[in-house]
N, C-alpha and C positions, 0 to 999 in steps of 0.2 A: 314413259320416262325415256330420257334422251341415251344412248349408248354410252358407254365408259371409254376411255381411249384406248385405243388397238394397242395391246401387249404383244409386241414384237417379241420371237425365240431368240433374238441375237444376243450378244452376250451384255448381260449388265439389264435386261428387262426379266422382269417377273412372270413366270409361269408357272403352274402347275401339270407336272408330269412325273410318271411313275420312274423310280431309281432303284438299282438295286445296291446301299450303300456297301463299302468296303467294311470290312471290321474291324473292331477293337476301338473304334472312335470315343466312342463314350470313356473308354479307360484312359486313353492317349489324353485328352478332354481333361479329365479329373486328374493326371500326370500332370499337365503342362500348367496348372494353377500352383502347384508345390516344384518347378522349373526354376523360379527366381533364387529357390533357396541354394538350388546345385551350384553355388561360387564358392570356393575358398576363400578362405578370409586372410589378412595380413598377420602372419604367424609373428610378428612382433609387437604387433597391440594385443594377442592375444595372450601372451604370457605373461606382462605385466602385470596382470590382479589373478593369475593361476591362484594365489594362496585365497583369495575368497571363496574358492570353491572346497575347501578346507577349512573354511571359517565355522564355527557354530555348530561341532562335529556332536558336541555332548546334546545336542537338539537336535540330531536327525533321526527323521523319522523313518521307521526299521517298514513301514505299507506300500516302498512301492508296490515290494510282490503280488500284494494283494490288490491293489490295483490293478496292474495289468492284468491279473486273472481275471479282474472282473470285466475286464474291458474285453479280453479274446473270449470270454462265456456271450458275452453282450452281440459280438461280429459275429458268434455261430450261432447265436440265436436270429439272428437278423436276418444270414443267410440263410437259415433254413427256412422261415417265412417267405421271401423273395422267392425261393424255390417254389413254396407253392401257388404262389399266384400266380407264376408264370405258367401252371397247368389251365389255366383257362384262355390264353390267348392262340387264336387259329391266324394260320397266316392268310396274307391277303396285299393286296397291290400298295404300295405308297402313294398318295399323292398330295405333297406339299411345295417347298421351295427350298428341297435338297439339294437340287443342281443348279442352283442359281450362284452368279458370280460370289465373292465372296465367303462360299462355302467352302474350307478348305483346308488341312490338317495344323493344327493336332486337334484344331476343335470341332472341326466339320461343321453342322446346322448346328449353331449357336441361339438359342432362344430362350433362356433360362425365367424370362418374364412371361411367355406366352403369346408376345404381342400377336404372332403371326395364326396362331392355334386357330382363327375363325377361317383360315383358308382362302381372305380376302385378297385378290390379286390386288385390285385396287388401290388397297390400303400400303400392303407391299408395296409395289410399286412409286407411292407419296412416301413412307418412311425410306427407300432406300434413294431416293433424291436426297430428303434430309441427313439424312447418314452422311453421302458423298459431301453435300457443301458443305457442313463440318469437318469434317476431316480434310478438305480441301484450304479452311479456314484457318486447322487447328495446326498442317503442315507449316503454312507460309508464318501462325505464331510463334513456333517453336522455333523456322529461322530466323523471326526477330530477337527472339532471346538469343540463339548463339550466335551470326554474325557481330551485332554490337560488339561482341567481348575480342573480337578480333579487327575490325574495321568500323569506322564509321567516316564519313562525306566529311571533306573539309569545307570551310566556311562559317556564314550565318544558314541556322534556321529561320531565324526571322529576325533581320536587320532593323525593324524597329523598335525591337527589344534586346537588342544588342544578346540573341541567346544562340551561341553554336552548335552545331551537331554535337561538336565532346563537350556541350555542358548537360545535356541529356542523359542523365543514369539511366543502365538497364533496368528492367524489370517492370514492379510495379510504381516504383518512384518517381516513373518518368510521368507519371501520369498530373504530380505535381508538377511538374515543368514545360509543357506542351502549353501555349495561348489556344484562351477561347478560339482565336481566327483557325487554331489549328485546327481543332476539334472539328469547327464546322468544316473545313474543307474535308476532313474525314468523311464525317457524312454523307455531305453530297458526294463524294466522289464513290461511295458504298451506294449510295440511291441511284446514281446512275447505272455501276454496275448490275444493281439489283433490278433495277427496269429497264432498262435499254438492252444495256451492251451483253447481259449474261442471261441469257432467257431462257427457260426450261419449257422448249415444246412438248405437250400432253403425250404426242407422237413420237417421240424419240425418245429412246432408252433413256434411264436415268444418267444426268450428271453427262449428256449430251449437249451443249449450250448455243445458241445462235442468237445475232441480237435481233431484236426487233423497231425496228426503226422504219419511218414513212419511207415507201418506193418499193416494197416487196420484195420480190428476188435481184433489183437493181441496184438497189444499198445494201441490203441487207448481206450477212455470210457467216459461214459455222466456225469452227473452231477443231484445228487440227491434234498432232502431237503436241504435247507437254503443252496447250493452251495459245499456241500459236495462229494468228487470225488467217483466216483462209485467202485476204487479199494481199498477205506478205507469205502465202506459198503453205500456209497451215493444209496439211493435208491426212486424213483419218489413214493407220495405219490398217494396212491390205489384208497380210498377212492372218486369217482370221484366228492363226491358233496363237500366233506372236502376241495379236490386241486382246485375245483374251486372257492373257498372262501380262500384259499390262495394266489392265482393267482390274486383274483382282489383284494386284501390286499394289494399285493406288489406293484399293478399299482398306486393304491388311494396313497400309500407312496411316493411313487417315484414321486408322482405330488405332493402331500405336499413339499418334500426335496428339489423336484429342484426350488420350490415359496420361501422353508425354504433358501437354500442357497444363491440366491442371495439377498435376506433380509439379511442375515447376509454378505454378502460383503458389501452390500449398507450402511449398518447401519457402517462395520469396516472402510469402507473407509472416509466416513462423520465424524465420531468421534473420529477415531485415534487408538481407540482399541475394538478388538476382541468383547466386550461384549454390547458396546455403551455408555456409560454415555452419557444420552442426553446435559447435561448442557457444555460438552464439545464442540456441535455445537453449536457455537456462532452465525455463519450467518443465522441459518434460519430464514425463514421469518414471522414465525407463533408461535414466544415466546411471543409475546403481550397477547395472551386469552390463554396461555396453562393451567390455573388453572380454565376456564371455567369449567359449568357445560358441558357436553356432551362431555369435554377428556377422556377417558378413554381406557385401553387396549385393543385390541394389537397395534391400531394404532396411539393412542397420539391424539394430535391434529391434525384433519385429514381437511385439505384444499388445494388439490392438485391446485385447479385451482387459490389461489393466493388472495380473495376473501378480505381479511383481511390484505394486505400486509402495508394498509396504515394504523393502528394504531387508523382508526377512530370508536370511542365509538359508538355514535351512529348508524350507518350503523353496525355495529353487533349487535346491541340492537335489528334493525329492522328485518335485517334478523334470526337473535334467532326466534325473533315473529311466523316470517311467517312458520319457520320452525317447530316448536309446534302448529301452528294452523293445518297447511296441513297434520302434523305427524297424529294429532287428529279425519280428519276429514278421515285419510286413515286408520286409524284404527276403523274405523265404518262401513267405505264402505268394507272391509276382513270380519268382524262381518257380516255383512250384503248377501256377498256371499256364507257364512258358514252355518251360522243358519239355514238357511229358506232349508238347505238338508237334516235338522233332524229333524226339527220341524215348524209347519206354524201356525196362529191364525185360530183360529174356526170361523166358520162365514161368514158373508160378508163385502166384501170389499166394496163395492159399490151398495146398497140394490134396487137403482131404476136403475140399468144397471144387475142386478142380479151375479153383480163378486164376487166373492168370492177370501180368500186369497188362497187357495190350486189351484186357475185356473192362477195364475201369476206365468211363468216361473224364474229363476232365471237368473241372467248374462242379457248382452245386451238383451233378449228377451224381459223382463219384462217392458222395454220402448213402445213397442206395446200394452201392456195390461192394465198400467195405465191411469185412464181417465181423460180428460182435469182437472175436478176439484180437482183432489189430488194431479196434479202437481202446483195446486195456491196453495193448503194446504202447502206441502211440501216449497215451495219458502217464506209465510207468514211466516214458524214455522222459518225456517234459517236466516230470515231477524228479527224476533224478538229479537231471538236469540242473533246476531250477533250487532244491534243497542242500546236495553234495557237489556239484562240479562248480557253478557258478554262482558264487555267495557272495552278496554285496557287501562292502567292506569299509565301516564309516572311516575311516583314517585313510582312502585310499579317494579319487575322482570317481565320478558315477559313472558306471559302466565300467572301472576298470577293475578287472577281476585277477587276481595275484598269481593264478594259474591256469590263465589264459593268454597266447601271445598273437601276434597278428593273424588277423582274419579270424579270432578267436583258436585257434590251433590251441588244446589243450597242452598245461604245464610247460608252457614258453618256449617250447625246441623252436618255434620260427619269430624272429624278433621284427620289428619294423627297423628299415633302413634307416640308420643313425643321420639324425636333420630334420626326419622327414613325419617323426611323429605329431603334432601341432596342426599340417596339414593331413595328415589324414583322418586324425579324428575330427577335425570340420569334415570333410567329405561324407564320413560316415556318418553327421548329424543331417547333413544336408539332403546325401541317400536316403535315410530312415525317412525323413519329410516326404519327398518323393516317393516312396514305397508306399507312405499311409495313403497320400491321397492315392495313388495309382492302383491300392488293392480294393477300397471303396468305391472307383471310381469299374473295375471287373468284378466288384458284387452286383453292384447297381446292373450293367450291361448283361452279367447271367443273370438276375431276377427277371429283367421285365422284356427279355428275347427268347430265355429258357436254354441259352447256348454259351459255352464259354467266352465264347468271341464274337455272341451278338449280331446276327444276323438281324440291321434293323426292320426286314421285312413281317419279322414274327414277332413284332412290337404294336399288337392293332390296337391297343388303348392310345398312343400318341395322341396327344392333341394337336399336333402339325401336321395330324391326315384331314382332309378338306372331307373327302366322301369316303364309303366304303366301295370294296367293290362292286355290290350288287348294285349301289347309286351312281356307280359312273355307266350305268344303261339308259336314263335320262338327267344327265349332266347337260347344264347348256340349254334346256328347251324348257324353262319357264322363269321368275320371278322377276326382281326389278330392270337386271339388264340381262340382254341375251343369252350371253354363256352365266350365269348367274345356277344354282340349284337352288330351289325356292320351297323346302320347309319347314315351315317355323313352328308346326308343331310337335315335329319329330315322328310323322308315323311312321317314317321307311328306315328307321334308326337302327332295329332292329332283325327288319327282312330281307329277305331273298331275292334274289335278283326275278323270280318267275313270280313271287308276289309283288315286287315295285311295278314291274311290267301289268297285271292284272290293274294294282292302281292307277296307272297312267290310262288303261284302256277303259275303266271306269266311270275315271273325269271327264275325257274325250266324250264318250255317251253321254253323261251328265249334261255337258256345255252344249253339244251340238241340240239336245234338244231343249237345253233353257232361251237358247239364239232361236230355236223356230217355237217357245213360246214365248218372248216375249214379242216376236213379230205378230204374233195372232196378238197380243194386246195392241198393239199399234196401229198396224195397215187398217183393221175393219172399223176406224174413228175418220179414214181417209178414204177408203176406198170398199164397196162391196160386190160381190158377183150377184148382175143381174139375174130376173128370173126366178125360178122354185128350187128350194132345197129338198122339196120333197112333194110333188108334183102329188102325191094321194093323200097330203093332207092337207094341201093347199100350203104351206108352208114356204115362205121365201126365206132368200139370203138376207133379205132386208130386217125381216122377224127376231133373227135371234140376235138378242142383247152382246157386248162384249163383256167379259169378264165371265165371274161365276155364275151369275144369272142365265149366261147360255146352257148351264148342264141342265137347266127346266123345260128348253124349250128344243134341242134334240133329239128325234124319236129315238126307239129301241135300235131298229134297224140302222140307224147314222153312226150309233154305238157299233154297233156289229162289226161294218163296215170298216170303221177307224182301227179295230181292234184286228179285224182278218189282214187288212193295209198293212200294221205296224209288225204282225207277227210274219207275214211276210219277205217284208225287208231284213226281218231279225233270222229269220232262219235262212230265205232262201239268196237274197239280194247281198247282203253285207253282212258276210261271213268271215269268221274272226280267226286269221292263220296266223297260230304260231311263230312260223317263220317269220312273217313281216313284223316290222314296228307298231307296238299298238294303234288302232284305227286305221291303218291303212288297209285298204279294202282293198284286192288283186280287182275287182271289174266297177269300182268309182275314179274318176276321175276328177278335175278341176271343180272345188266346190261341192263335190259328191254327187258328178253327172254322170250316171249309169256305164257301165261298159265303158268307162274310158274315151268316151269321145272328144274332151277336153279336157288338155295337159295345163300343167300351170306356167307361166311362161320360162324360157331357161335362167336359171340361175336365180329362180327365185323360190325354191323349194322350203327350202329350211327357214326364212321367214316367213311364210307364209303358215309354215306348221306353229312357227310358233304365235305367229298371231293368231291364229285360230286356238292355239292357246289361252294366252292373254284375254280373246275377249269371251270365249266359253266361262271363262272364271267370271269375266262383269255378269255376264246375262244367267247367271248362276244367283246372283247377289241381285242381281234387278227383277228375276223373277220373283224371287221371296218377298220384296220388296212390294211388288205390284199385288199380290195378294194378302200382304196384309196390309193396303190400303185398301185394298178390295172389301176383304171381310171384315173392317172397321167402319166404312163409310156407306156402305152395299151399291157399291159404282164401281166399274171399273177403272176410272181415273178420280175416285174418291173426293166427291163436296164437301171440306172438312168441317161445312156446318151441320151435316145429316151427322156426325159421331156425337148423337146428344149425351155418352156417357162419360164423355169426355171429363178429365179432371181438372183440365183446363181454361172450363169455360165460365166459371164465375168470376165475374172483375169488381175489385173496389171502385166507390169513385177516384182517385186517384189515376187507377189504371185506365179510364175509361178514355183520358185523356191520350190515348196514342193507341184506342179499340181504334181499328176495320184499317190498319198503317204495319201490318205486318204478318206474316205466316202465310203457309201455300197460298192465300186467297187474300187479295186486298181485302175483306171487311172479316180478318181475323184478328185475333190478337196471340201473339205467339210468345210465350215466355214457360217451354216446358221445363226451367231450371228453377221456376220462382226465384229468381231475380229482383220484381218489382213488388213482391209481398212485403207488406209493414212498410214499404216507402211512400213519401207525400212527392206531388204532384210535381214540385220542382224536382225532386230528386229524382224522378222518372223521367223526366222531360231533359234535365242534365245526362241520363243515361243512354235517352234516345240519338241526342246532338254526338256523342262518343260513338254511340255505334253506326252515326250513318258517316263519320269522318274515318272511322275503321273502313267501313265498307266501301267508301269511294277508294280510297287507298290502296284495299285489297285487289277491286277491278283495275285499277291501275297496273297494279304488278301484275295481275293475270295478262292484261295486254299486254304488257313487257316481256312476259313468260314467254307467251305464243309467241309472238315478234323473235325473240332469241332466236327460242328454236324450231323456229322457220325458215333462219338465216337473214334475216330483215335487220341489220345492227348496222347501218351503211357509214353513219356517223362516227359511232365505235371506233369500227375499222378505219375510216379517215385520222382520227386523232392519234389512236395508235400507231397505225404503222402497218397494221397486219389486219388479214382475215383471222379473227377471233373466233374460239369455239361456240359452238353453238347450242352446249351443253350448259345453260341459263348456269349455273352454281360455277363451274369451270371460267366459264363470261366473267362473272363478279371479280375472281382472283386474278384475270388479266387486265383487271381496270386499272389505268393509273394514280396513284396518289392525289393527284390536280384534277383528276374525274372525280374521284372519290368527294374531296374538298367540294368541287362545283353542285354537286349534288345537295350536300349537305347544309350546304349557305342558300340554295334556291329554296329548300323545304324549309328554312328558317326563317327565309324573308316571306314567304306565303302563309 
C-alpha cells in the first residue's frame, strides 16, 4: 500500500505525541457551555410581568424541597460511583491530538462525538482541512450578513434586469433576487477556487493552500497572511510562536462563524428578516415568561425542551424554585472545590480521631476522610436550614426568603443596593447556571482521573489514546502504512510491554521461516542441486519430490541433520538479547548474513525492518496456503483435477456449457459459491459475458493501479498543472471535474 502524506509537527498538522494536559479542563469545558447564560438582562423588560411570578399562588406547589433533595441524594450518589471506578485506572502516557492547534481553553480536546478516538492521523488530518474551509467559509458568510446592513456598492447588479445592489435584501431573501446568470457565475467562480486557484497539497499542513495550475513552480504560488497571494508579496508569517497564535485564532473563529451562521439563518428563517425581530415569531412557544427574570442575552428565553409550553404559572413558579435552590447549593459545592487548594482551617477537625483539616483530601476523596459524626453535623445543619431558616413562601418570588438579605445574610441586616436588585437577581440565576454545569462538569474530571483537578494522564480508558504505553514499543513498524499500529484483533490490548515485545519476536521467527518455506516450495520446480543427497543410498537431489511427498523420501540421518542445523542457529548463532529490538541478532547482518559482514545500506534500516515485516506476514499466509493445496490435491503445486472429493465437481448440462473456461486450470469449472446451480444455459452464459466485462475492467484498473503508483501519470500531470500524488486514491481526488466528465462519456460511448 502506497504511504499516507508526511504529517508535518508544525503547527496546524496532525500528530500524535504524548502531553501532559493542564488541569481543570474538563470543569472549565462543562463551565463554559452555561457561559452564555452569565449576562444580565435588561432590568426594565424584566419588571414588567414581575406580578406573573405571583400569579397562581393558590396552585403552588409546596415539592420543590423535595425535589432538590432528591436531586443533591442523586449527585452523591453519582459521585460516589465515579469515585469508584476511578480506582481501576493506572496511569500511563497520552497519546492522542491534545497538542494540536485548535486545542485550547476553556475547552481544550474537544471531541464529544469520538470522531478522533481511532487515533487516525490520517483522518485528523482530512477532517481538520474540513473544519478550516468551513469556517473559512462560514467567516466571509457572517460578513455578508453584516456588511449589507451597513454598506452596499452602488449601481446595477445587473443592467439587464434593471436590479441594483440596494434592491437586494439581506439575508436569505436575496436568494429570491439574484438572476440565474448570477447564480452560475457563483459557481464557476467557487469551481475555480475550488480546483485551481485554492488547492490543498496532501503535504502541507492543513488549510495551507497553493494553486495548482500548468507550469509548476513557474506559475504556480502559495498564499501568505490573511490570504494574500504570494506574487502581490503574500508572505507566511516567521515568527513561529506569533503563526501559531494566528493559526489557532482563525480555527476558534471559524468555529464561532459556522455556530454564528447558522444562528443567523435559524434566526432569518424564523423571523422573516435577516436581523430577527423577535416579536415577529409569533409561534413560539416560550413567549409566555420571555420578560421573566433569567431572559437574558444571547439566548432569550431559553427552553429547548418545551418545559413551559403549557402557560402554567405555577409549575414555572416551582421549577424557578428548584432552579435557584440547586443554582445555590452548586455554587457552594465549586466554592467548596476551590478554596480548600489555597487555603484550609488551622487545627483540628476531629480532636478525638486526631483529623485535622489539612489531612482531608479535596474532591470525591474527602468522602473517605470524614467521620461518621460530621456527616450527622453536616445533614442536622442542611435540614435546619432548609426546615427553620429558609422557608419558601408562596406570596413571596422564588427564592426569596423573608429573613434572608443579600448574599443570603440571615434576617436582612445587609440589604442589596437600592436599583440594583432586578440586576442581581438575574446574576444570581445566571451564577446558579454556571455553577450547575461547572460542578458536574468537576464530578466528571474527579471520577474518571481520580483527582480533584484531573490529572488527564490518569484517565487511561479515553478513547483519544491511540496506543498504550507498552504498544508504543512497536508503534510504526507494521500494518497498512508505515507509522500505522496494525492490530485488529486486539491481542496486545491488554499486555505488557515485555510480552508485546515477546510478540513481535514471535512473528519475526514465524515469518522469517514461512519466507524460507515457501522458497523451498518454489526454487526446487526451477532449479535442483546436482549430485546425491545421500551418496549411501544412492539418493539424489533430483529424487525427492517438492511438497509433503519429500517427508517419504528423506532419510533419518537428513532429519538429524536439519534438526542439529536448526537448533544450532537457535541456541548458538542468533541469540535473543533483551536489550536489542526483537530479532535483531548482535552477530547477523544484512539479510541475516552471519557476524555482520553486511550492513544494510544507510538510511535504509527502518524500511527495510519493516518490509521484512510486511512480507513475513504474506509468506506466513502463502505457506498455509501452499499446504492446503498440497494436502488437497497430493502435489505440491496441486492439479485441481486429482481433488476427486471435491464438492465441486459435478456439473449439470447447463453448466457444461462454460466446463474447462475457468478455475486454477483451464479445463476447470469454478463456481465454489453455486452461482450457476438451478440456472438454464442462457442464464449462465449471460453470467459468464458479466464476469469476463468485470474482469477485463478490473485488469484495467490494476494496470492503472500500478501505473499510479509507480509514478507513470505523465498525462495526469500535463492537464493538471502538477505532479500528482501517487497514492492511486489521493490521484482520484486530484482529478479534475473535466477529467472526471472525459472518463465517464468514453465508458459510455464503449
Amino acid at each position: 500500500s502506497s504511504p499516507r502524506p508526511p504529517i508535518e509537527p508544525a503547527p496546524g498538522t496532525p500528530e500524535n505525541r504524548p502531553m501532559a494536559p493542564s488541569s481543570s479542563k474538563t470543569a472549565v469545558a462543562a463551565a463554559a457551555l452555561a457561559g452564555c447564560a452569565f449576562v444580565v438582562p435588561n432590568t426594565q423588560r424584566s419588571t414588567e410581568r414581575t406580578a406573573l411570578r405571583r400569579s397562581g399562588v393558590a396552585q403552588a406547589e409546596a415539592s420543590g424541597s423535595s425535589h432538590s433533595g432528591s436531586a443533591a441524594l442523586g449527585v452523591t450518589l453519582g459521585a460516589l460511583g465515579a469515585a469508584v471506578l476511578r480506582a481501576r485506572h493506572a496511569k500511563t502516557t497520552t497519546k492522542a491530538f491534545e497538542n494540536e492547534l485548535g486545542v485550547q481553553p476553556p475547552l481544550g480536546f474537544w471531541d464529544p462525538a469520538g470522531l478522533s478516538s481511532d487515533g487516525d492521523a490520517r483522518e485528523f488530518y482530512r477532517r481538520r482541512v474540513v473544519e478550516i474551509k468551513h469556517g473559512r467559509v462560514s467567516m466571509l458568510a457572517c460578513t455578508g450578513y453584516i456588511v449589507q446592513e451597513f454598506f452596499r456598492f452602488p449601481g446595477f447588479l445587473s443592467p439587464s434586469s434593471e436590479i441594483k445592489f440596494t434592491d437586494v435584501p439581506n439575508g436569505l431573501a436575496a436568494a429570491t433576487k439574484v438572476p440565474a446568470v448570477g447564480w452560475f457565475q457563483y459557481t464557476v467562480f467557487c469551481g475555480i477556487c475550488d480546483l485551481w486557484l485554492m488547492h490543498q497539497v496532501p503535504t502541507n499542513p492543513p488549510g495551507k493552500l497553493c494553486t495548482r495550475l500548468f507550469g509548476e513552480e513557474t506559475t504556480n504560488y502559495e498564499y501568505g497572511f490573511l490570504g494574500l497571494p504570494g506574487y502581490l508579496g503574500g508572505k507566511a508569517i516567521a515568527d513561529p510562536e506569533v503563526k501559531k497564535k494566528k493559526l489557532n485564532a482563525e480555527i476558534a473563529n471559524g468555529r464561532l462563524a459556522m455556530m454564528a451562521i447558522i444562528g443567523m439563518f435559524f434566526q432569518d428563517g424564523l423571523t422573516g428578516s435577516a436581523w430577527g425581530d423577535w416579536a415577529n415569531y409569533t409561534d413560539s412557544p416560550l413567549r409566555a415568561f420571555e420578560s421573566e427574570l433569567g431572559v437574558q442575552p444571547p439566548v432569550g428565553f431559553w427552553d429547548p425542551l418545551g418545559f413551559t409550553k403549557t402557560d402554567d404559572a405555577a409549575s414555572f413558579r416551582r421549577r424557578r424554585y428548584v432552579e435557584l435552590k440547586h443554582g445555590r447549593v452548586a455554587m457552594f459545592a465549586c466554592l467548596g472545590y476551590i478554596v480548600p487548594e489555597y487555603y484550609r482551617w488551622p487545627g483540628d477537625l476531629s480532636p478525638s480521631l486526631g483529623l485535622k483539616f489539612s489531612d482531608v483530601p479535596s474532591g470525591f476523596a474527602a468522602f473517605s476522610k470524614v467521620p461518621l459524626s460530621g456527616w450527622a453535623q453536616m445533614v442536622a445543619f442542611a435540614g435546619t436550614v432548609e426546615l427553620f431558616q429558609y422557608v419558601d413562601d408562596p406570596k413571596r418570588a422564588p427564592g426569596d426568603f423573608e429573613n434572608a438579605g443579600f448574599l443570603g445574610v440571615p434576617n436582612s441586616y445587609v440589604k442589596a443596593p437600592a436599583g440594583t436588585k432586578e440586576k442581581k437577581l438575574a446574576a444570581e440565576i445566571a451564577n446558579g447556571r454556571l455553577a450547575m454545569m461547572a460542578i458536574i462538569g468537576m464530578f466528571v474530571q474527579n471520577g474518571l482521573t481520580g483527582e480533584a483537578w484531573g490529572d488527564w494522564s490518569l484517565y487511561t480508558d479515553s478513547p483519544l489514546r491511540a496506543l498504550t504505553s507498552a504498544q508504543e514499543c512497536i508503534a510504526g513498524t507494521g500494518g497498512p502504512f508505515p507509522e500505522d499500529f496494525w492490530d485488529p484483533a486486539g491481542i496486545t490490548a491488554k499486555k505488557s510491554k515485555e510480552e508485546i515485545l515477546q510478540l513481535r519476536a514471535m512473528e519475526l521467527k514465524h515469518g522469517r521461516v514461512a519466507m524460507f518455506a515457501c522458497l523451498g516450495y518454489i526454487v526446487p520446480e526451477y532449479y535442483r542441486w546436482p549430485g546425491d543427497l545421500s551418496p549411501s543410498l544412492g539418493l539424489k537431489f533430483s529424487d525427492v519430490p517438492t511438497g509433503f511427498a519429500a517427508f517419504s523420501k528423506v532419510p533419518l540421518s537428513g532429519w538429524a541433520q536439519m534438526v542439529a542445523f536448526a537448533g544450532t542457529v537457535e541456541l548458538f548463532q542468533y541469540v535473543d538479547d533483551p536489550k536489542r529490538p526483537p530479532g535483531d541478532f548482535e552477530n547477523a547482518g544484512f539479510l541475516g548474513v552471519p557476524n555482520g559482514y553486511v550492513k544494510a545500506p544507510a538510511g535504509t534500516k527502518e524500511k527495510k525492518l519493516a518490509a521484512e515485516i510486511a512480507n513475513g506476514r504474506l509468506a506466513m499466509m502463502a505457506i498455509i496456503g501452499m499446504f492446503f493445496q498440497n494436502g488437497l490435491t497430493g502435489e505440491a503445486w496441486g492439479d485441481w483435477s486429482l481433488y476427486t472429493d471435491s464438492p465441486l465437481r459435478a456439473l449439470s448440462p447447463a453448466q457444461e456449457a462454460i466446463a474447462g473456461t475457468g478455475g486454477p486450470f483451464g479445463d476447470d469449472f469454478w463456481d465454489p459459491a453455486g452461482i450457476t446451480n438451478g440456472k438454464s444455459k442462457e442464464e449462465i452464459l449471460q453470467l459468464r459475458a458479466m464476469e469476463l466485462k468485470h474482469g477485463r475492467v478490473a485488469m484495467l484498473a490494476v494496470l492503472g493501479w500500478f501505473h499510479v503508483a509507480a509514478g507513470y501519470h505523465i498525462i495526469g500531470d500535463y492537464a493538471v498543472g502538477e505532479h500528482l500524488d501517487n497514492n492511486p486514491l489521493v490521484n482520484l481526488t486530484q482529478m479534475p471535474m473535466g477529467g472526471i466528465w472525459q472518463v465517464v462519456f468514453t465508458i459510455m460511448c464503449l
